[in-house]
C-alpha positions in Angstrom: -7.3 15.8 -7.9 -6.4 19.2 -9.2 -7.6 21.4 -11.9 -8.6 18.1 -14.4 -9.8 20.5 -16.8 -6.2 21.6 -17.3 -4.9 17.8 -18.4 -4.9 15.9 -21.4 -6.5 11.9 -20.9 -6.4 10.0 -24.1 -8.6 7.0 -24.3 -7.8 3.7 -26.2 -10.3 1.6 -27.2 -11.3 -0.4 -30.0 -15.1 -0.5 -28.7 -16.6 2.5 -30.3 -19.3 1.7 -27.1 -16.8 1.1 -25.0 -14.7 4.2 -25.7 -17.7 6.7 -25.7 -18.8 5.2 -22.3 -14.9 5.3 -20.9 -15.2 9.0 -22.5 -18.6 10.3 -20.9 -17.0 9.2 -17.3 -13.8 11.5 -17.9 -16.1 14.2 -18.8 -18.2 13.7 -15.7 -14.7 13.8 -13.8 -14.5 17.2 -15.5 -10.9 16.7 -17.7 -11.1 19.1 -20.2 -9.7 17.6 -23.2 -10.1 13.8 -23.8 -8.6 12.1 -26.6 -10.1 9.2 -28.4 -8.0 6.4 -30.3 -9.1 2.9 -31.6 -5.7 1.2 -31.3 -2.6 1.5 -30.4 -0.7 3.0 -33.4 -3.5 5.9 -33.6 -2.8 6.6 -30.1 1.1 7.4 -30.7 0.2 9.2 -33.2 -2.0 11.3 -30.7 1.0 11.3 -28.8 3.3 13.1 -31.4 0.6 15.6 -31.9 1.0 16.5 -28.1 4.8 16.5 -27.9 4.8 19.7 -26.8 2.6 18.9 -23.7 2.0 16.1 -21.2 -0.4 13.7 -21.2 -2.0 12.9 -17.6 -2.9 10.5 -18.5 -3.6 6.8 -21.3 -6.5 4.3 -20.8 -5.7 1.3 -22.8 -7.5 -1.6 -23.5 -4.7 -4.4 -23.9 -6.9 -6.4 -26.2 -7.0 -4.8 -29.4 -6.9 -5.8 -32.9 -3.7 -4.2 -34.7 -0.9 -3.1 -32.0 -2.6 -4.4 -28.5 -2.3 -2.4 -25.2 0.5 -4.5 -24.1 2.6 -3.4 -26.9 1.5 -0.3 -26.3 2.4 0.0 -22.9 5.8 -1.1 -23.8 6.9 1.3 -26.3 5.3 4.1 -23.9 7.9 3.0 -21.7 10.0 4.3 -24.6 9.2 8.1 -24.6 8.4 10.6 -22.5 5.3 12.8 -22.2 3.0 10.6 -20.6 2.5 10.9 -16.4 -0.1 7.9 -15.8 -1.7 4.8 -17.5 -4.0 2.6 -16.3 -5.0 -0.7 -18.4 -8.6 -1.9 -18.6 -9.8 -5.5 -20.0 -13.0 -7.8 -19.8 -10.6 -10.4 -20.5 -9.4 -13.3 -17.8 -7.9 -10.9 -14.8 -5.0 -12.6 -15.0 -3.6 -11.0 -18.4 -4.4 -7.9 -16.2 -2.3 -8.9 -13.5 0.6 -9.5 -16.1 0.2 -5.9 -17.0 0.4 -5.0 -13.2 3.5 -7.3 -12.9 5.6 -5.2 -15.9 4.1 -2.1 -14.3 4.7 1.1 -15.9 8.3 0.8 -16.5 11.2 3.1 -15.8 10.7 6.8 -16.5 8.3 9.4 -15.9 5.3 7.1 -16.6 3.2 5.9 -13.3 1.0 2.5 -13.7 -1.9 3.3 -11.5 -3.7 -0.1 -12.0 -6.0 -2.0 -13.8 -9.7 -2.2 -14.4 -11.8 -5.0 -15.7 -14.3 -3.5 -18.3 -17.2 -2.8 -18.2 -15.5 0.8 -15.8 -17.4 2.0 -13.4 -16.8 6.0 -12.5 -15.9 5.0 -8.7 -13.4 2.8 -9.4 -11.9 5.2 -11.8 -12.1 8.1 -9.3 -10.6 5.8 -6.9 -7.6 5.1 -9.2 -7.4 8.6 -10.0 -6.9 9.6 -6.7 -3.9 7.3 -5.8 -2.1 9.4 -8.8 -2.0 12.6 -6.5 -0.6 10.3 -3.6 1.7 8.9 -6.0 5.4 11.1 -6.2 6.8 11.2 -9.0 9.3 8.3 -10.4 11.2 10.4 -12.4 13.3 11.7 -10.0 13.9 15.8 -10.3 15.2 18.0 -7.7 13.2 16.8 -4.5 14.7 13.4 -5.1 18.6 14.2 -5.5 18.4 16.4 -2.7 17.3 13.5 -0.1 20.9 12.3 -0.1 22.3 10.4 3.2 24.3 13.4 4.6 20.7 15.2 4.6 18.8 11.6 6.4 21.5 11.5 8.9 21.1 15.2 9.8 17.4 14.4 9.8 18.0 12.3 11.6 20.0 13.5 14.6 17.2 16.5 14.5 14.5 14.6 15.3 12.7 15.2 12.5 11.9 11.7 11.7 8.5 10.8 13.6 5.6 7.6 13.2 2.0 8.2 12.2 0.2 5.1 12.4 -2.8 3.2 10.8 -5.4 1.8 12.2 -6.3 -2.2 12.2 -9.6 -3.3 12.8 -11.7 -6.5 13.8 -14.0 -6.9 10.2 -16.4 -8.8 12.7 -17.1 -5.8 15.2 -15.3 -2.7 13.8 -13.8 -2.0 17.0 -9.9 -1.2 16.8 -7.5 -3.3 17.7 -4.2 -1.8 17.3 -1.8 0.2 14.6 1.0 0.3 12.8 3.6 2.5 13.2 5.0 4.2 9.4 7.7 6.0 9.5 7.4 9.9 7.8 10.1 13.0 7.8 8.8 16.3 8.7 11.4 18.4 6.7 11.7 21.7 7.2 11.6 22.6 3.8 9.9 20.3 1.8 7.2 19.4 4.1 6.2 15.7 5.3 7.5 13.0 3.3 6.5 9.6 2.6 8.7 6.5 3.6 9.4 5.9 -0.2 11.4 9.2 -0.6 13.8 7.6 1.7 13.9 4.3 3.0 15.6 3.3 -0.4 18.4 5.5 0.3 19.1 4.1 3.9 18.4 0.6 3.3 21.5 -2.0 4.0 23.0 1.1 5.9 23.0 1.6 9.8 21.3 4.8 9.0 18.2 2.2 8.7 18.8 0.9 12.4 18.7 4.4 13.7 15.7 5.1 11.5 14.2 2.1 13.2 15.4 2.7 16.7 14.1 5.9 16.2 10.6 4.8 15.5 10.3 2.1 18.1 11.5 4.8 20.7 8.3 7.8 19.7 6.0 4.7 19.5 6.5 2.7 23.0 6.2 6.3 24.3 2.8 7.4 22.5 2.0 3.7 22.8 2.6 3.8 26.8 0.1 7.2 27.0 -2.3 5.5 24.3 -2.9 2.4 26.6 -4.2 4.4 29.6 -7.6 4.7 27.6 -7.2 1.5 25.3 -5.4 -0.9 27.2 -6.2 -3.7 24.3 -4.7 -1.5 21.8 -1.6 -3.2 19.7 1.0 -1.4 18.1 3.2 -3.2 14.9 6.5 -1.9 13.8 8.6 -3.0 10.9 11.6 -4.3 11.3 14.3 -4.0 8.3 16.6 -7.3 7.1 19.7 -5.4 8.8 17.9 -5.2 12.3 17.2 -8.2 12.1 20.1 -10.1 11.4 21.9 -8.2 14.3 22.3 -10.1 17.1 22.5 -7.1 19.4 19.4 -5.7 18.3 16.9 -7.8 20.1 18.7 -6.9 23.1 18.0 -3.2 22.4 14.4 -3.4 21.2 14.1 -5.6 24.5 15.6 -3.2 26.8 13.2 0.0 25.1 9.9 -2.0 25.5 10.9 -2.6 29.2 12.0 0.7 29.8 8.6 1.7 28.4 7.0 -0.7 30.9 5.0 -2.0 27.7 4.1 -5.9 27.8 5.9 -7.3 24.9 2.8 -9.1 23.7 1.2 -5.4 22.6 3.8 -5.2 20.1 4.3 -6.8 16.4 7.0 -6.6 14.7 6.3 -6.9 10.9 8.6 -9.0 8.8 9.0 -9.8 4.7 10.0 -13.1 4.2 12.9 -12.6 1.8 14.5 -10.8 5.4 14.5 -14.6 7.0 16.2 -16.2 4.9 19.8 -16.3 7.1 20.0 -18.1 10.1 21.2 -15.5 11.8 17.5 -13.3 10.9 15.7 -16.6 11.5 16.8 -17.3 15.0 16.5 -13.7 16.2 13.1 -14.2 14.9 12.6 -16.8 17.3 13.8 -15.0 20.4 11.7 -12.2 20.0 8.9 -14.8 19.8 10.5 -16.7 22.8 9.6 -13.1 24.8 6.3 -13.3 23.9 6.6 -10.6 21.1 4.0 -11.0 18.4 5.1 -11.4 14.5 4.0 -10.4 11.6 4.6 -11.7 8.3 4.0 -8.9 6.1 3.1 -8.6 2.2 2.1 -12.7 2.5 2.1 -14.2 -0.8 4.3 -12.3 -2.5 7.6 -14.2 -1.9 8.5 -17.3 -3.4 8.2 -19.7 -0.5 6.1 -18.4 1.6 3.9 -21.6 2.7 7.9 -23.2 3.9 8.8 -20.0 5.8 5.4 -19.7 7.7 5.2 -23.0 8.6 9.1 -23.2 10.2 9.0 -19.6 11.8 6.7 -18.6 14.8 4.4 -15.9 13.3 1.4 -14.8 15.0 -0.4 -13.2 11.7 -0.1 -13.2 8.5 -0.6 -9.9 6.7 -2.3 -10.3 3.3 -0.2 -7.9 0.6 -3.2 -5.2 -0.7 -2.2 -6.6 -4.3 -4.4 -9.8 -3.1 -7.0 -7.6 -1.2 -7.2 -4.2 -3.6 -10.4 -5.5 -6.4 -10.8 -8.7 -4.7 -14.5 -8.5 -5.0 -14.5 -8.2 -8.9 -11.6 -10.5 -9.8 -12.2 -14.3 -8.8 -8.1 -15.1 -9.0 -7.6 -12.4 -6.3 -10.7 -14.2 -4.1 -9.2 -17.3 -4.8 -5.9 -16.2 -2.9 -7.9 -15.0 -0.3 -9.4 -18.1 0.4 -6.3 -20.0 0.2 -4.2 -17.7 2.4 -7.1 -17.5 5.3 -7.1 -21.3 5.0 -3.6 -21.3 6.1 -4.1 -19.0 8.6 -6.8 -21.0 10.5 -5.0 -24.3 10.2 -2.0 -22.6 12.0 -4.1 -20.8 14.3 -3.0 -17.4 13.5 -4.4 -14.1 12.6 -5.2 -13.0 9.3 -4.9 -9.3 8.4 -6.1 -7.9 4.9 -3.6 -4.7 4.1 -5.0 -2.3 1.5 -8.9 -2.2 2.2 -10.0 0.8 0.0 -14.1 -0.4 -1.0 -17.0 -1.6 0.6 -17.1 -4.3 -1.7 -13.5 -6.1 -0.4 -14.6 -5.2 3.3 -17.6 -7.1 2.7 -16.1 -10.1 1.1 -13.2 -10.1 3.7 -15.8 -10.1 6.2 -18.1 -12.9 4.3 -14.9 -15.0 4.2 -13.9 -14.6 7.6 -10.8 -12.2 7.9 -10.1 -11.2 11.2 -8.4 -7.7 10.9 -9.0 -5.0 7.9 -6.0 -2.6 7.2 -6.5 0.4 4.4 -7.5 3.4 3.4 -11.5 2.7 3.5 -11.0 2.7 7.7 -8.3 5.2 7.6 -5.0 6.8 6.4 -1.8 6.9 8.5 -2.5 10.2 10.6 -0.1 11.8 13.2 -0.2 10.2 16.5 -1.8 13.0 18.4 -5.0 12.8 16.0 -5.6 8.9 16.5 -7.6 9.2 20.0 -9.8 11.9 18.3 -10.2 9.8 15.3 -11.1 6.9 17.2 -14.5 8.4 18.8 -15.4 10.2 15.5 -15.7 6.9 13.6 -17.0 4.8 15.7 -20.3 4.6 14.2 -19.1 3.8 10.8 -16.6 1.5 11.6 -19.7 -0.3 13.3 -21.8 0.3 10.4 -19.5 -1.6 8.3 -18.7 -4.2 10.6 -22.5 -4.7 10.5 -23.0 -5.0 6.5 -21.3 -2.2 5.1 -23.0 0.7 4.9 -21.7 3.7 6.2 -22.9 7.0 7.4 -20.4 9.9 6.7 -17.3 9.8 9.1 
């Protein structure tokens, strides 16, 4: 987080407790000017009075007497000047999870999250943080410029390239594979994240040579990575156009054997809604009929996904972080948890938790029985040169948590 002390935060709470304690922890994260409000219509009226600068960002409770936090987030979506909310309640999670659904709207204006009251300053930070990873929804120059003409010259210079992610066994905190994410080392504006540019390709064959692209720098780092992990996985994601092409599984086919890479060490991850033609779902099939693994990724999320798992030949189910992220606070989340790892032991496939950021959800994805963590508590995508190096660095903390949880410094 840069130069807090520079940005405006304006608290609203109708908790005069509450509000000083939500306060004191913005202070301790060193902002340097904190604004106080104890509903809603006080808080746009702190928001006229700093027209003529941004606010980084609103805390709002949603349950307020007056105009709640829910109406307020709505006619924030209304007006510019605010970068970031996040909503807090010690209500039933579930009105949170509403708020996370609607999400910050169009504009300028970034939902981080929400937090059940009473806040604690880690969580906070942690929230705080994902606003620097965030970019910017508004749009501005960086965003017009990344135009197809400028992916397909990317493109053809080879400046698209994988980093992967680590996956690891909860029960041992060994590693047992990656996935592969996609990122575009631009001459000018630096490395960029897949959200700066998939939208642009997707439903365009630029998104098969994207994926081609990837699979090909993969199998090769994959082939080298295997001489000193030979158990080591490596999961790509497939798009809904690759996948309904008939052709492609003949292509991904002849690259994995021209790699000389058992088909077995590779995943390809799939969303449901890309299965829904017969054409994606029996391509599906062949790749399993080769011995491919499959991944169902961001499980949960679609609106059948119990019928699609139980008619397609998946290997794991990935659990989407919105599940996994606060888990160990919020009983609904748990109770999906359960449920979804339930499924996966009565099928007899793996069950990977995506978006592992605490201790706490390691520990109660580990207390429930997941096999495979995914996040940024074991590690953010990194280029493929750095993963061996990472690997023997973090050994003893990835076996400290497998063992309870706590972890020396990496």
């Amino acid at each position: 987080m840069t130069d807090p002390e520079n940005r405006v935060v304006l608290v609203v709470e109708d908790s005069q407790v509450q509000r000083n304690h939500i306060v004191n922890l913005m202070q301790q994260l060193h902002f340097g000017t904190v604004l106080q409000a104890a509903d809603g219509l006080e808080a746009l009226r702190l928001l006229d009075q700093q027209a003529e600068r941004n606010v980084y960002l609103v805390l709002t409770d949603i349950d307020m007497p007056g105009m709640d936090g829910i109406e307020l987030i709505g006619r924030l979506r209304e007006r510019h000047g605010v970068d970031n909310l996040i909503a807090m309640s010690a209500r039933d999670p579930r009105l949170l999870e509403t708020v996370e659904t609607l999400g910050g709207g169009g504009g300028s204006m970034n939902l981080l999250g929400t937090l059940i009251k009473p806040i604690k300053l880690e969580a906070l930070s942690r929230m705080l943080l994902g606003a620097e990873r965030m970019p910017r929804q508004a749009g501005g120059a960086a965003a017009e410029a990344l135009g197809l003409e400028d992916i397909r010259a990317g493109l053809a210079e080879g400046q698209f390239v994988p980093f992967v992610q680590p996956k690891v066994a909860i029960g041992t905190g060994l590693v047992k594979g990656v996935e592969a994410l996609a990122r575009w080392r631009h001459p000018q504006r630096g490395m960029l994240a897949p959200g700066l540019f998939i939208p642009q390709i997707e439903g365009t064959p630029l998104m098969t040579q994207l994926t081609l692209a990837m699979v090909e720098q993969s199998l090769r780092w994959l082939r080298d990575c295997r001489r000193a992990m030979p158990q080591l996985s490596l999961s790509i994601n497939l798009s809904a156009v690759d996948l309904a092409d008939q052709g492609f599984v003949g292509r991904l086919t002849d690259l994995v054997q021209h790699h000389d890479i058992a088909p077995q060490a590779l995943v390809w991850e799939v969303t449901e809604t890309m299965i829904m033609s017969s054409e994606a779902l029996a391509n599906l099939a062949r790749l399993g009929l080769k011995g491919f693994g499959l991944s169902m990724d961001d499980f949960g999320t679609g609106y059948s996904s119990m019928q699609t798992l139980s008619r397609s030949p998946f290997t794991e189910i990935k659990i989407d972080r919105v599940f996994v992220d606060g888990a160990a606070e919020r009983a609904n989340r748990r109770a999906i948890l359960v449920s979804s790892l339930d499924v996966g032991r009565r099928l007899g496939i793996a069950t990977v938790a995506e978006g592992v950021e605490t201790v706490a959800d390691w520990c109660l994805l580990r207390e429930l029985g997941y096999d495979i963590a995914q996040g940024y508590l074991v590690a953010r995508p990194m280029p493929v040169d750095e993963f061996v190096s990472w690997t023997r660095s973090n050994r003893a903390r990835l076996r400290a948590l497998a063992a309870g949880g706590a972890t020396p410094d990496a």
